[in-house]
N, CA, C and O atoms as a DFTB+ gen file, in Angstrom:
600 C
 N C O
     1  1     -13.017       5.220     -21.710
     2  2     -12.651       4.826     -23.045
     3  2     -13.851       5.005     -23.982
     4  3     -13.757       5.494     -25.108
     5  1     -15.007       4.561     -23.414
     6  2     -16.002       4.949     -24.823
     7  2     -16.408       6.107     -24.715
     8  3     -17.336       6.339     -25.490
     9  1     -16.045       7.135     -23.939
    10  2     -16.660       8.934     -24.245
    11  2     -15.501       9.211     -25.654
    12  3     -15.587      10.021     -26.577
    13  1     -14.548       8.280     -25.378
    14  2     -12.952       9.356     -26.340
    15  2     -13.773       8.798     -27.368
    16  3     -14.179       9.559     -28.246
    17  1     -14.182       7.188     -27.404
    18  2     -14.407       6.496     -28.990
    19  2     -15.524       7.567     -29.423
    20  3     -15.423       8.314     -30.396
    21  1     -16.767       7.500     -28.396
    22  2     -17.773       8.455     -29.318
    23  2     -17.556       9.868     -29.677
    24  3     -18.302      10.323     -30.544
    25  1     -16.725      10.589     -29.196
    26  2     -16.542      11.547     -29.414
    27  2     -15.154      11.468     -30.467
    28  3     -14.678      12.430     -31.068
    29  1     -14.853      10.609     -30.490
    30  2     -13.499      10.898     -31.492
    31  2     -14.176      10.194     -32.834
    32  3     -13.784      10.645     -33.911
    33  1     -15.354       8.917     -32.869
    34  2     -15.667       8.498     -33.878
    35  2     -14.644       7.641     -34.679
    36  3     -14.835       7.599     -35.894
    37  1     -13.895       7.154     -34.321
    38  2     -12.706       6.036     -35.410
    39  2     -13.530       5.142     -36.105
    40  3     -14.576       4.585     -35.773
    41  1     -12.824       5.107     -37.191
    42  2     -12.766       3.798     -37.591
    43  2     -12.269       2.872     -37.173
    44  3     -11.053       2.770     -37.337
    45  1     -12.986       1.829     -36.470
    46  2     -12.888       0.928     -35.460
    47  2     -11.730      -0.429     -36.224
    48  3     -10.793      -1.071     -35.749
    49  1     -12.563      -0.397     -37.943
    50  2     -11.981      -1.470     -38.388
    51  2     -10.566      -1.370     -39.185
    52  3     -10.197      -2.355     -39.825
    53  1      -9.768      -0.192     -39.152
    54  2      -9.125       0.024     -39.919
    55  2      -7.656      -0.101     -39.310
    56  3      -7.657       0.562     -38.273
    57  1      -6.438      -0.660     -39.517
    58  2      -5.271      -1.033     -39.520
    59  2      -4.726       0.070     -38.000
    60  3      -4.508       1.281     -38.027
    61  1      -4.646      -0.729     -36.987
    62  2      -4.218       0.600     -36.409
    63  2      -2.492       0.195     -35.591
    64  3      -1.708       1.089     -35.274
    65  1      -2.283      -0.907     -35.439
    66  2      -1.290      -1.791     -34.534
    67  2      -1.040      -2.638     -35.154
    68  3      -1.441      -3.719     -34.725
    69  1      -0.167      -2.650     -36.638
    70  2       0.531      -3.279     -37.336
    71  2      -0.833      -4.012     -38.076
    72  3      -1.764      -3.393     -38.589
    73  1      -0.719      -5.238     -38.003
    74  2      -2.246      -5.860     -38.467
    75  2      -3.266      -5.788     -37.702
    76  3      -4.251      -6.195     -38.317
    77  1      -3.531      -5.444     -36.580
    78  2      -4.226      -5.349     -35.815
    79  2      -5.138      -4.008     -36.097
    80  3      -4.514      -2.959     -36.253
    81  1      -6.875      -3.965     -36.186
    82  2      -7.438      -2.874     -35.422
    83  2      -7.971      -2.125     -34.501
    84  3      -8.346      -2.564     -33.413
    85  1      -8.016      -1.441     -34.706
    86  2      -8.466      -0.726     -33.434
    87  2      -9.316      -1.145     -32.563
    88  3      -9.101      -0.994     -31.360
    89  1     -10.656      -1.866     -33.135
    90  2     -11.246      -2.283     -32.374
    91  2     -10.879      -3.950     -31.529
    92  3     -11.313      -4.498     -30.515
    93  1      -9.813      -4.333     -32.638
    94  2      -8.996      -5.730     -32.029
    95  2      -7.899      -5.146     -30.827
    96  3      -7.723      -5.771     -29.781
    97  1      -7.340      -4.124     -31.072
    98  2      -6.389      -3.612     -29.463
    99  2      -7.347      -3.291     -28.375
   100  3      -7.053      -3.886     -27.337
   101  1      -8.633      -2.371     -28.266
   102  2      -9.636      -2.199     -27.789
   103  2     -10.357      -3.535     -26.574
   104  3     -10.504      -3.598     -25.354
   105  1     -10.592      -4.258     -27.515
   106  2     -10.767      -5.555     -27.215
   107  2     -10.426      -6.895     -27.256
   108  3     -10.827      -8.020     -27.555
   109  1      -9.367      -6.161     -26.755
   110  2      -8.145      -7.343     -26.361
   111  2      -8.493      -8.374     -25.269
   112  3      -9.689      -8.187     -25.496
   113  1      -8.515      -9.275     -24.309
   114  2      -8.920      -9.518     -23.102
   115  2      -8.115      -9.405     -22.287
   116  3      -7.055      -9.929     -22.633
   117  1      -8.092      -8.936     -21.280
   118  2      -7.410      -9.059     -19.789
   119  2      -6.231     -10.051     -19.842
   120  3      -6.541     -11.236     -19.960
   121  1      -5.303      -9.828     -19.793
   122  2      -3.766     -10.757     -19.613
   123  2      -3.984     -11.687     -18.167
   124  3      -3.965     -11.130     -17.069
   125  1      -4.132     -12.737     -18.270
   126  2      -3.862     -13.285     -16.825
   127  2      -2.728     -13.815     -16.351
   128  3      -2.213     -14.617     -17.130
   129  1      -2.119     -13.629     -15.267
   130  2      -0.720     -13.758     -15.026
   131  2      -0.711     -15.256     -13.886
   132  3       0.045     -15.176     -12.918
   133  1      -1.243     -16.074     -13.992
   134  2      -1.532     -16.727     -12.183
   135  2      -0.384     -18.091     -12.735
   136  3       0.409     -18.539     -11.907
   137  1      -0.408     -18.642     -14.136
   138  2       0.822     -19.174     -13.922
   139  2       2.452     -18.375     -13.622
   140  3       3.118     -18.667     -12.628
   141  1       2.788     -17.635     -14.370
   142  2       3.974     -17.284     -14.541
   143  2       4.105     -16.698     -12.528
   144  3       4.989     -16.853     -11.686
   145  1       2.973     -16.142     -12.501
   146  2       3.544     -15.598     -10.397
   147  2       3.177     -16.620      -9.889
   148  3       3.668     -16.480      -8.769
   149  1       2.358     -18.147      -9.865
   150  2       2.614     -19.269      -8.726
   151  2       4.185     -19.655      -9.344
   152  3       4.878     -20.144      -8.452
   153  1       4.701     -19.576     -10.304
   154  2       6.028     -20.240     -10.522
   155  2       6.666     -19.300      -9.772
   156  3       7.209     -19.567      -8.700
   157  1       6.618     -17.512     -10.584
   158  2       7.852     -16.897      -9.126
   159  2       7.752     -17.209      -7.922
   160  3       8.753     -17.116      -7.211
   161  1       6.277     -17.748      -7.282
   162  2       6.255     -17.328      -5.442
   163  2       6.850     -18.711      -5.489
   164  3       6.864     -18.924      -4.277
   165  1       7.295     -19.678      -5.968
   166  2       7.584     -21.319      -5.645
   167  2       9.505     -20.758      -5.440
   168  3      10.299     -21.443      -4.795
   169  1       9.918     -19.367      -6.172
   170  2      11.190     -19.728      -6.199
   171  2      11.392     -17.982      -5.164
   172  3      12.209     -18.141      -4.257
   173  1      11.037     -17.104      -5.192
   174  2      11.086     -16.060      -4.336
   175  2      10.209     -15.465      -3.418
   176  3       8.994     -15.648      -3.486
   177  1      10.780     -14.713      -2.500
   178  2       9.560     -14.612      -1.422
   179  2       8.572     -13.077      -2.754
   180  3       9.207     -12.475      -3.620
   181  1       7.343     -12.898      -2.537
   182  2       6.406     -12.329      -3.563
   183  2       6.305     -11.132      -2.081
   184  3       6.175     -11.793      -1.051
   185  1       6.331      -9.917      -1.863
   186  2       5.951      -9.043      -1.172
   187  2       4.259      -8.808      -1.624
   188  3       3.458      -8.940      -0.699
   189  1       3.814      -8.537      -2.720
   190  2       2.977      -8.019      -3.156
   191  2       2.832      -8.177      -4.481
   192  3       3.844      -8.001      -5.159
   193  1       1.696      -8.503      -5.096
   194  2       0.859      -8.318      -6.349
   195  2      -0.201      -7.521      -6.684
   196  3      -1.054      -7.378      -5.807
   197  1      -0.360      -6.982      -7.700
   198  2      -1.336      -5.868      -7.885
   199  2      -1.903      -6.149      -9.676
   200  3      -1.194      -5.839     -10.634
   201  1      -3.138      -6.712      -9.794
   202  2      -3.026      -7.258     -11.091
   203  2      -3.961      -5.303     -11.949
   204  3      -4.988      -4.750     -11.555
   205  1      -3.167      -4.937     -12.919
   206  2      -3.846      -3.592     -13.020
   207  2      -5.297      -3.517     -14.105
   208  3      -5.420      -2.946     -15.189
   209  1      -5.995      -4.097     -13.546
   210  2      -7.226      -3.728     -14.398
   211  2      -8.260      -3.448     -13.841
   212  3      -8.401      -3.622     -12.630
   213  1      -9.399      -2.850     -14.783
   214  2     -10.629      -1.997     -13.545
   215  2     -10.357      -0.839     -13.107
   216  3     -11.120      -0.196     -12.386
   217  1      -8.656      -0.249     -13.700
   218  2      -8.515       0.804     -12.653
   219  2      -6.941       1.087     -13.294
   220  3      -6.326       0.333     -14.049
   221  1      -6.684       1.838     -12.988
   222  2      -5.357       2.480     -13.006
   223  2      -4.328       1.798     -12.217
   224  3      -4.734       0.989     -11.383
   225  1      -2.753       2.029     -12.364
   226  2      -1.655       1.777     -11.839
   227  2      -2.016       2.459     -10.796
   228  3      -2.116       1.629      -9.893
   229  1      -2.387       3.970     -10.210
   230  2      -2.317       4.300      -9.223
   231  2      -3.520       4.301      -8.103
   232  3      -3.496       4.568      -6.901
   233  1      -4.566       3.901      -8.965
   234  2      -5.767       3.144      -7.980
   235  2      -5.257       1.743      -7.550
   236  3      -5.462       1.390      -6.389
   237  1      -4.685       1.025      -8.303
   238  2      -4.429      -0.464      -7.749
   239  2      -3.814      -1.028      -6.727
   240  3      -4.199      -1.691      -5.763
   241  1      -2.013      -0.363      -7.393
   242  2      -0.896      -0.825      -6.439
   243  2      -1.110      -0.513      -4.752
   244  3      -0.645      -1.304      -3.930
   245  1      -1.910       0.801      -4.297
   246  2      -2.152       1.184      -3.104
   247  2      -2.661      -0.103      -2.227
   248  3      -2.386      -0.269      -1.038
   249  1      -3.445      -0.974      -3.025
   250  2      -4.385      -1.890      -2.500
   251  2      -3.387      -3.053      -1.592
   252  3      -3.875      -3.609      -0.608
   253  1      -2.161      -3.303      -1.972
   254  2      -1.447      -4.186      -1.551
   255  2      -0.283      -3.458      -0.772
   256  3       0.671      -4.188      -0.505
   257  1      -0.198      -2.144      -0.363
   258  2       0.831      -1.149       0.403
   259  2       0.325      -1.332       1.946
   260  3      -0.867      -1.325       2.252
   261  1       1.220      -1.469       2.721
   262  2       0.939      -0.915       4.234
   263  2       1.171       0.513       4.477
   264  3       2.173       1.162       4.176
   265  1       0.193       0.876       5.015
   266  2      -0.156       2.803       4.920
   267  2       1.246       3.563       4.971
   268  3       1.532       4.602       4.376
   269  1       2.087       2.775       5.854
   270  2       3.602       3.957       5.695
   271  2       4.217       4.185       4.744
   272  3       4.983       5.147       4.774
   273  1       4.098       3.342       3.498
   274  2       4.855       3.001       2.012
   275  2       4.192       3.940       0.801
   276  3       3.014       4.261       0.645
   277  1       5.213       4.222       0.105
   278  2       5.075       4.447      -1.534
   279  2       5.519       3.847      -2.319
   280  3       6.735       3.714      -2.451
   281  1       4.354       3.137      -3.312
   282  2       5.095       2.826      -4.246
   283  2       5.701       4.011      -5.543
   284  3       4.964       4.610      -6.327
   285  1       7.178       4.116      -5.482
   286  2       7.469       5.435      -6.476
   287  2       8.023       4.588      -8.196
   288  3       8.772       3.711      -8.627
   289  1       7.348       5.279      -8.503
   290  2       7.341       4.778     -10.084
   291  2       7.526       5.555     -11.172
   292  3       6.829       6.545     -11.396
   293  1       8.698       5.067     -12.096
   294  2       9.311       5.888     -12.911
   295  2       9.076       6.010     -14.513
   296  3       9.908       5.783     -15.391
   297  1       7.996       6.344     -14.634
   298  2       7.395       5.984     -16.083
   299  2       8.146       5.847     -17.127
   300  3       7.563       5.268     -18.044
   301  1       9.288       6.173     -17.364
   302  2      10.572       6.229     -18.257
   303  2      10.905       4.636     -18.427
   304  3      11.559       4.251     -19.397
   305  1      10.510       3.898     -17.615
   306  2      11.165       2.090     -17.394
   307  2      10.463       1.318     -18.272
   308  3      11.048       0.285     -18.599
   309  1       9.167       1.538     -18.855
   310  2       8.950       0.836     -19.652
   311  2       8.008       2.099     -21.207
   312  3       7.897       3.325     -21.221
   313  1       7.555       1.085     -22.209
   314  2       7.085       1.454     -23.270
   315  2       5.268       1.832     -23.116
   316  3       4.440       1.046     -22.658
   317  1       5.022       3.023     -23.556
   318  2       3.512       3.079     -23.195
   319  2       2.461       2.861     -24.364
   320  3       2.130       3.879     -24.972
   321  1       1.780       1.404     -24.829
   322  2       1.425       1.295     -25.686
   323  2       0.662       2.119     -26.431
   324  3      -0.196       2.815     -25.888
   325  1       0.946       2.161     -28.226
   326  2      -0.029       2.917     -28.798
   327  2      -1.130       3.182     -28.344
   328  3      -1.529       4.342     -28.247
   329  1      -1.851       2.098     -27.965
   330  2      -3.255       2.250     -27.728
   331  2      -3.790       3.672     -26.679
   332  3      -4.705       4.494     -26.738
   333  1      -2.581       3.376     -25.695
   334  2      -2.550       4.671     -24.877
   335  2      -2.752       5.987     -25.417
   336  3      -3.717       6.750     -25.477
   337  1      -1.638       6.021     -25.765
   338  2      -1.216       7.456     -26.438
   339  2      -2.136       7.811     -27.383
   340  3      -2.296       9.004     -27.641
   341  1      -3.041       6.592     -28.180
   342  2      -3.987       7.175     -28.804
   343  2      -5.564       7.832     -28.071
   344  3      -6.240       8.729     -28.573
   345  1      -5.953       6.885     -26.421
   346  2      -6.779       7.427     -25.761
   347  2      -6.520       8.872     -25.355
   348  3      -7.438       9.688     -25.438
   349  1      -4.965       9.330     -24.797
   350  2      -4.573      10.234     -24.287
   351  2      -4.982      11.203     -25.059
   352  3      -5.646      12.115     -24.564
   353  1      -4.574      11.189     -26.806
   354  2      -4.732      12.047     -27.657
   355  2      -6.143      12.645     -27.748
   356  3      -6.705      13.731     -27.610
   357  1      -6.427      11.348     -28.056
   358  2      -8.141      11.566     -28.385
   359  2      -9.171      11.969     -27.195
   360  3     -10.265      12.473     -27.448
   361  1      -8.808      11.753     -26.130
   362  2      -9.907      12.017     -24.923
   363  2      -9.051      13.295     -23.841
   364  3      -9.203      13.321     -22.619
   365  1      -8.153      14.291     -24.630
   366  2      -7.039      14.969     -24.417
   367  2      -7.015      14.809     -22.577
   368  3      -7.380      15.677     -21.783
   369  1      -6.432      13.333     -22.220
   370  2      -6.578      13.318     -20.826
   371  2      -4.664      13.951     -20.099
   372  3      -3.577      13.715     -20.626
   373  1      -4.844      14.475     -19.244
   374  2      -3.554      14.552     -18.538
   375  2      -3.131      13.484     -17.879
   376  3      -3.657      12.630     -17.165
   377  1      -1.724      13.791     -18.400
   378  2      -0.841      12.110     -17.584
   379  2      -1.217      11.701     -16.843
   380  3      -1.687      10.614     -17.179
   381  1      -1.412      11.999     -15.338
   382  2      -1.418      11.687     -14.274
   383  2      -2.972      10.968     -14.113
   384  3      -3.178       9.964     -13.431
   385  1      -4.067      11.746     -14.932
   386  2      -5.353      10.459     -15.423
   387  2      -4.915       9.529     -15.811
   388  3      -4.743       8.583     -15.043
   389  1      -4.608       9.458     -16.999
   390  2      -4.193       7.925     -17.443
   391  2      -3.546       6.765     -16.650
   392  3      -3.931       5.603     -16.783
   393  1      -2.542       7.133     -15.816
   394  2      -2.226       6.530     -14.763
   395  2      -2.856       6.005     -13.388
   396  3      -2.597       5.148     -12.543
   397  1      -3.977       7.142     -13.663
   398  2      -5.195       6.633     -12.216
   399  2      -5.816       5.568     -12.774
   400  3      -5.928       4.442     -12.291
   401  1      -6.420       6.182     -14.349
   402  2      -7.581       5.215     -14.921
   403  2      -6.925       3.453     -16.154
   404  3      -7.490       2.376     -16.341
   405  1      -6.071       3.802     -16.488
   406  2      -5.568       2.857     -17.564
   407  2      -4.558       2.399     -16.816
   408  3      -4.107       3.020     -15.854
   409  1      -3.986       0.872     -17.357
   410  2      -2.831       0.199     -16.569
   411  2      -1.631       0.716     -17.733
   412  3      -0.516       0.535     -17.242
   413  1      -1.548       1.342     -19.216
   414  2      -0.782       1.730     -19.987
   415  2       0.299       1.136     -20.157
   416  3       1.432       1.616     -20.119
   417  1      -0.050      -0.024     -20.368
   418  2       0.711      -0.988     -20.306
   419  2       1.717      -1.843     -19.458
   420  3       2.733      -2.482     -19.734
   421  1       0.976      -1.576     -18.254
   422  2       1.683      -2.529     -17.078
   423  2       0.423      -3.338     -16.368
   424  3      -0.268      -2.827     -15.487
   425  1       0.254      -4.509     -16.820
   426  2      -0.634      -5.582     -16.316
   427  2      -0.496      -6.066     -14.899
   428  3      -1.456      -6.011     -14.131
   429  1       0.507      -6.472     -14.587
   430  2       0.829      -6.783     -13.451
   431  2       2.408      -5.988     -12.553
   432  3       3.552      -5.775     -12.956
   433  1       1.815      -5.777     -11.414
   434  2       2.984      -5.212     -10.800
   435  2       3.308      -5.963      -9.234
   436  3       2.642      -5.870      -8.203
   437  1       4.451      -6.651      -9.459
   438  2       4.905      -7.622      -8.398
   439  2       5.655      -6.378      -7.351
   440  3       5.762      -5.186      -7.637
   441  1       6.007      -6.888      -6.393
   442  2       6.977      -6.597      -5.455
   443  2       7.230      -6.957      -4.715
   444  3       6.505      -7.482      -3.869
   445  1       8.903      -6.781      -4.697
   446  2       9.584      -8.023      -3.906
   447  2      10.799      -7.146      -3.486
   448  3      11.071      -6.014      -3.885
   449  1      11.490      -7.947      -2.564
   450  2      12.821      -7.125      -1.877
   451  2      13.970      -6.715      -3.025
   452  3      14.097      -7.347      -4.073
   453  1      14.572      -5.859      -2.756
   454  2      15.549      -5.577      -3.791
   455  2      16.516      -6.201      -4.482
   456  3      16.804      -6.295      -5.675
   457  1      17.149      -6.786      -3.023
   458  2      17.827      -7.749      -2.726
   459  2      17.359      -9.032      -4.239
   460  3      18.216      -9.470      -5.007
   461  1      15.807      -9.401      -4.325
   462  2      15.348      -9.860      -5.069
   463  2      15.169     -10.001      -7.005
   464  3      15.130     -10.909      -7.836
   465  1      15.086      -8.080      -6.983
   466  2      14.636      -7.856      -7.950
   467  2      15.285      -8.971      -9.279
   468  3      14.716      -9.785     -10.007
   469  1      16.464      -8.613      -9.176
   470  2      17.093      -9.346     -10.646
   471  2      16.926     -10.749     -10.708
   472  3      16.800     -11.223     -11.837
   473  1      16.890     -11.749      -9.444
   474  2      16.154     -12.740     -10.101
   475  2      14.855     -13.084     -10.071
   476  3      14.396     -14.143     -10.499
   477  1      14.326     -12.308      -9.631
   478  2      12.538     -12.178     -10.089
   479  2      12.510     -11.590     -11.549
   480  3      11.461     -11.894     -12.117
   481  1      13.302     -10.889     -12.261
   482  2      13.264     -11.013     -13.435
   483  2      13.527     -11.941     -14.571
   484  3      12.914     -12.475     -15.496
   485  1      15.074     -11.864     -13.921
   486  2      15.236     -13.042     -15.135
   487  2      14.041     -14.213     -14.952
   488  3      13.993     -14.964     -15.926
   489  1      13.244     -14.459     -14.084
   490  2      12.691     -15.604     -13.911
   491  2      11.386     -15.544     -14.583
   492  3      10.773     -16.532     -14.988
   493  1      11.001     -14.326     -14.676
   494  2       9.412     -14.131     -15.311
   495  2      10.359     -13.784     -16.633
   496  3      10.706     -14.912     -16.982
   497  1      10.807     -13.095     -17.314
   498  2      11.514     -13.588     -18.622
   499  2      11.797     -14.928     -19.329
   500  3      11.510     -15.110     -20.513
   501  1      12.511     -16.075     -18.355
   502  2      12.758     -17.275     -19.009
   503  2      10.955     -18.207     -19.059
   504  3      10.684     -19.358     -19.402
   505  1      10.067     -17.088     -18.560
   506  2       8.535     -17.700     -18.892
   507  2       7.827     -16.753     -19.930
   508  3       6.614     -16.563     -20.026
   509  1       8.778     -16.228     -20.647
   510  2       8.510     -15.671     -21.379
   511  2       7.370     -14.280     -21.297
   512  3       6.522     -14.123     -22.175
   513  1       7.486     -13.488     -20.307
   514  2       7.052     -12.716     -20.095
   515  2       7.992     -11.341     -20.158
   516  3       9.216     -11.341     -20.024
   517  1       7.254     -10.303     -20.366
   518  2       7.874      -8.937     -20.924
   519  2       8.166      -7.895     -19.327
   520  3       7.264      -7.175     -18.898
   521  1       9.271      -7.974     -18.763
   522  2       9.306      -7.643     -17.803
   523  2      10.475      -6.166     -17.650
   524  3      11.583      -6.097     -18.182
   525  1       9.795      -5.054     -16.734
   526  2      10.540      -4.225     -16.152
   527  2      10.456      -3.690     -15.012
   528  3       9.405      -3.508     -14.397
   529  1      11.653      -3.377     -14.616
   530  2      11.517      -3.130     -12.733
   531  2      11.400      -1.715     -12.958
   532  3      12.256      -1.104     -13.597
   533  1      10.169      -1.044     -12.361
   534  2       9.479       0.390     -12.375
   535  2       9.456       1.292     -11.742
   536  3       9.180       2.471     -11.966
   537  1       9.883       0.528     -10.537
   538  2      10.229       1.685      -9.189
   539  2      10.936       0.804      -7.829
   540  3      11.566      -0.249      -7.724
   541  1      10.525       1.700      -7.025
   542  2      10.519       1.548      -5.467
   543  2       9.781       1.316      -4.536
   544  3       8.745       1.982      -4.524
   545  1       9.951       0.497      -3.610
   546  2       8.892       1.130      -2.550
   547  2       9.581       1.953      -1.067
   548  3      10.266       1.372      -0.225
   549  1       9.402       2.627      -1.050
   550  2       9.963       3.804       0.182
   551  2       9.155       4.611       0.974
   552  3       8.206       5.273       0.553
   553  1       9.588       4.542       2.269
   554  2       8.627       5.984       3.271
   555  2       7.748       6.193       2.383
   556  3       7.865       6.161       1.158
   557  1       6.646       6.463       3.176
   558  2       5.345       7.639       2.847
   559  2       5.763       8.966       3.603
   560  3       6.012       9.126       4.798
   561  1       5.767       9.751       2.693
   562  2       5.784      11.414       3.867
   563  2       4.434      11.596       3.895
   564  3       3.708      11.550       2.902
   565  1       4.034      11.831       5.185
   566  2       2.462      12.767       5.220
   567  2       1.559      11.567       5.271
   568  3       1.581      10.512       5.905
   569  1       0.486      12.284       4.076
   570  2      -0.543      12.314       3.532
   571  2      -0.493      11.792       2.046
   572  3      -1.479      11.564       1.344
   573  1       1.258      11.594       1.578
   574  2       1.095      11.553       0.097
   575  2       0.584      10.543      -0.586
   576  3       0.971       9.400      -0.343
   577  1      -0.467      10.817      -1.654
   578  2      -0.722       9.404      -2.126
   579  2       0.122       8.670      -2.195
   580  3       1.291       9.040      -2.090
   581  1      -0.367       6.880      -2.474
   582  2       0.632       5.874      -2.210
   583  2       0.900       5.320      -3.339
   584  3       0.981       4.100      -3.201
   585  1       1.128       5.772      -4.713
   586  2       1.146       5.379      -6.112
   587  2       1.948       6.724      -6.237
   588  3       1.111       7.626      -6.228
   589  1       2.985       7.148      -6.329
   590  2       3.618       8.198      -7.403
   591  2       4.299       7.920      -8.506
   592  3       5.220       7.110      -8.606
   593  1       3.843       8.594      -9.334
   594  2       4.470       7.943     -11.100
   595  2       5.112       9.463     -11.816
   596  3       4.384      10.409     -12.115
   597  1       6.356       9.447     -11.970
   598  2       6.700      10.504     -12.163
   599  2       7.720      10.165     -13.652
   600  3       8.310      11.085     -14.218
């Protein structure tokens, strides 16, 4: 993120996310999620958590996979914040970077049985959290990495 800023040079202070600037989306702090998931694990079984920062969706989620699994993920399921699309632009990175290096707007990624999914949603919703179910987890063939985001 700071090679795109110095090399792109913004105006840090200027209107970029409704009232918000650039340098206020920038430096946002880290979302912490530890109430809203001790309330889900009190009401569903939690397979896995993957909180995405420090690192990409597809550096992270691997961390909580048993080697035979993929997590497959359908980037179409949720919204990819401005802020993104403005690093992407500006630091002309290819998709599949952004997804290693930025969480692009997915903070936390739970997983739970399928069987599960819909009321693990509604449940992080009625806590007022912004929730979408993103993928799968299925077979690994091979060698393939264990994050695919397609």
């Amino acid at each position: 993120m700071r090679k795109i800023i110095e090399r792109s040079q913004p105006d840090l202070n200027a209107p970029f996310d409704g009232e918000r600037s650039l340098a206020d989306c920038i430096m946002a702090p880290t979302r912490l999620y530890v109430k809203p998931m001790l309330s889900l694990m009190e009401k569903i079984n939690v397979k896995g958590m993957a909180h995405i920062t420090g690192g990409g969706i597809t550096e992270n989620v691997p961390r909580v996979l048993p080697n035979n699994v993929v997590a497959d993920i359908d980037a179409s399921t949720w919204q990819m914040p401005k802020l993104f699309h403005w690093l992407q632009a500006g630091g002309n990175v290819d998709q599949q970077e952004m997804y290693r290096t930025f969480n692009c707007g997915i903070g936390m990624v739970v997983i739970v049985a399928a069987e599960n999914a819909a009321a693990a949603i509604a449940h992080l919703q009625a806590t007022g959290e912004t929730v979408a179910q993103i993928g799968v987890i299925r077979p690994r063939n091979g060698d393939e990495h264990q994050t695919q985001v397609g």
